[in-house]
N, C-alpha and C positions, 0 to 999 in steps of 0.2 A: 521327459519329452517336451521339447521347448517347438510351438508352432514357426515355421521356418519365417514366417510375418514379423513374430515378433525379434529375430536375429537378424530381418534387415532392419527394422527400425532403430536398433541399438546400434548395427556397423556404419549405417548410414546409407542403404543401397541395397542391392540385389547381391545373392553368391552367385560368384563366378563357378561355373562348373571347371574341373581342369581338362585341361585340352589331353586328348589322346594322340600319343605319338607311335605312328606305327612305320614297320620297315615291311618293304612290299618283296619276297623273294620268289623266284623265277627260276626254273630251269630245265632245258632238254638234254638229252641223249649227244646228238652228235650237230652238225655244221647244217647239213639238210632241213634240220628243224627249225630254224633260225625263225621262221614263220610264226612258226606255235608260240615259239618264245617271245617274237613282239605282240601276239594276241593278251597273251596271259599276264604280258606289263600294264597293257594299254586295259583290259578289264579288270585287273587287282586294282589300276589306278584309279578308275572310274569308282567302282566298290568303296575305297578309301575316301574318296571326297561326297559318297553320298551318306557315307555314317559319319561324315566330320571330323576323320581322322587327320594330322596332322602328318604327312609325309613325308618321315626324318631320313630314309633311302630308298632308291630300289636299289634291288642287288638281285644279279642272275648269273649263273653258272650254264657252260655246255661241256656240260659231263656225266658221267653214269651215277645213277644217284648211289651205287654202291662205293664211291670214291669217298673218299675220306676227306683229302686235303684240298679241296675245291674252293680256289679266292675267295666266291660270294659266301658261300657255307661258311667261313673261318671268321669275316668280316661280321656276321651276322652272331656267330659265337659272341665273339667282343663288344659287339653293341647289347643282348642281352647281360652278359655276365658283369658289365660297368653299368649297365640298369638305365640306360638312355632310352630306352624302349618301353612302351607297355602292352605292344599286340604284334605280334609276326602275321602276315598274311600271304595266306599261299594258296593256289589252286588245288591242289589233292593234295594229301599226306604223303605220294610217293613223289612230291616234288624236293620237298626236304631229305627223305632217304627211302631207300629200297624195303631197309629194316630197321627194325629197334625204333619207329617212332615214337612209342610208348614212353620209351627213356629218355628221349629229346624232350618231349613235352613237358616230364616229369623235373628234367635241371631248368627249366623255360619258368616251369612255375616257382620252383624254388626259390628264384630270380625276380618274381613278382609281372611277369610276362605272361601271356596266355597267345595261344597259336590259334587264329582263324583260318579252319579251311573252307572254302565256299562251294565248292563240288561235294558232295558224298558221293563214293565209289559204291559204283554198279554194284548191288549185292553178287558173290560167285561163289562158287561151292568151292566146299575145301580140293576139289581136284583140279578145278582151273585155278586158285591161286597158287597150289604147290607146281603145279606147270608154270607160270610167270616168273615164280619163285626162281625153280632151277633154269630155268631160259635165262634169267639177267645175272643168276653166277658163273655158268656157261659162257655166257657173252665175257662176264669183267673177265674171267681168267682167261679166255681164247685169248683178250686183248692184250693181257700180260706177258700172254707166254711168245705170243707170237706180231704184236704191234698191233695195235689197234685197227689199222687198216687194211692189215695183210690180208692179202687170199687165203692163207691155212686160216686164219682165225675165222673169216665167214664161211669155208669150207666146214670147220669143226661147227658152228653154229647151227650151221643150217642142216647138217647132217642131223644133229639134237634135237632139232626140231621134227624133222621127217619120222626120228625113232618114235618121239612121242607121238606123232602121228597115229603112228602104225601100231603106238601101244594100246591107243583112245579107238583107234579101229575094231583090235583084235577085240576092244572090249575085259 
């Protein structure tokens, strides 16, 4: 163990710490949200410049985070996996996806990346997240089957929702 004194006196100067480069990713649901989505740029960005992060993109997506093939989400693949990256930063874990963040996280680190989320989600019982659960694959598939904006597909939603309602009633 060499005291860090005595390794500027030899280099001639101070270590530079390296700069952290972070991508800032962003994303809502549908067009309406459009709101939430300039908050959550405009405070990821804020957050990145008070830890000294280095701001190599934003990227935001408006899509379900059950979507797979989402421009930002894809772009964001590419900058961890070429390793131009060394922190993702994102407002909840379900900004990234619906599911499987565990496995995201896990190819991120592999990659030498690490994911900040700055929210922790509202502790909830295993009954209301298995309710959010099936309400957002309800939703992605009403959307598929029937267009995203169609009246059967909020017609099926909403109907799922009232069941579970009535299943949380019955008790």
């Amino acid at each position: 163990m060499i005291p860090e004194s005595e390794v500027e006196r030899i280099i001639g100067g101070k270590v530079e710490e390296r700069e952290v480069r972070a991508v800032i990713y962003a994303r809502v649901s549908s067009n309406d949200q459009r709101s939430d989505l300039e908050r959550q740029i405009q405070y990821l960005t804020q957050y990145c410049s008070a830890k000294g992060y280095k701001v190599v993109d934003i990227l935001s997506d408006v899509a379900s985070g059950l979507k797979t093939s989402r421009r930002g989400l894809l772009k964001l693949f590419k900058y961890v996996a070429d390793r131009q990256v060394d922190v993702v930063v994102v407002t909840y874990k379900d900004r990234l996806t619906r599911f499987g963040f565990e496995y995201l996280e896990y190819f991120f680190k592999k990659c030498g990346v690490r994911i900040e989320v700055i929210y922790s989600e509202e502790p909830k019982d295993a009954y209301q997240e298995l309710v959010e659960d099936l309400l957002a694959i309800v939703t992605s598939f009403a959307g598929k089957l029937y267009g995203m904006r169609s009246h059967r597909k909020r017609k099926l939603v909403q109907g799922f929702r009232e069941l579970l309602e009535e299943v949380e009633r019955d008790g």
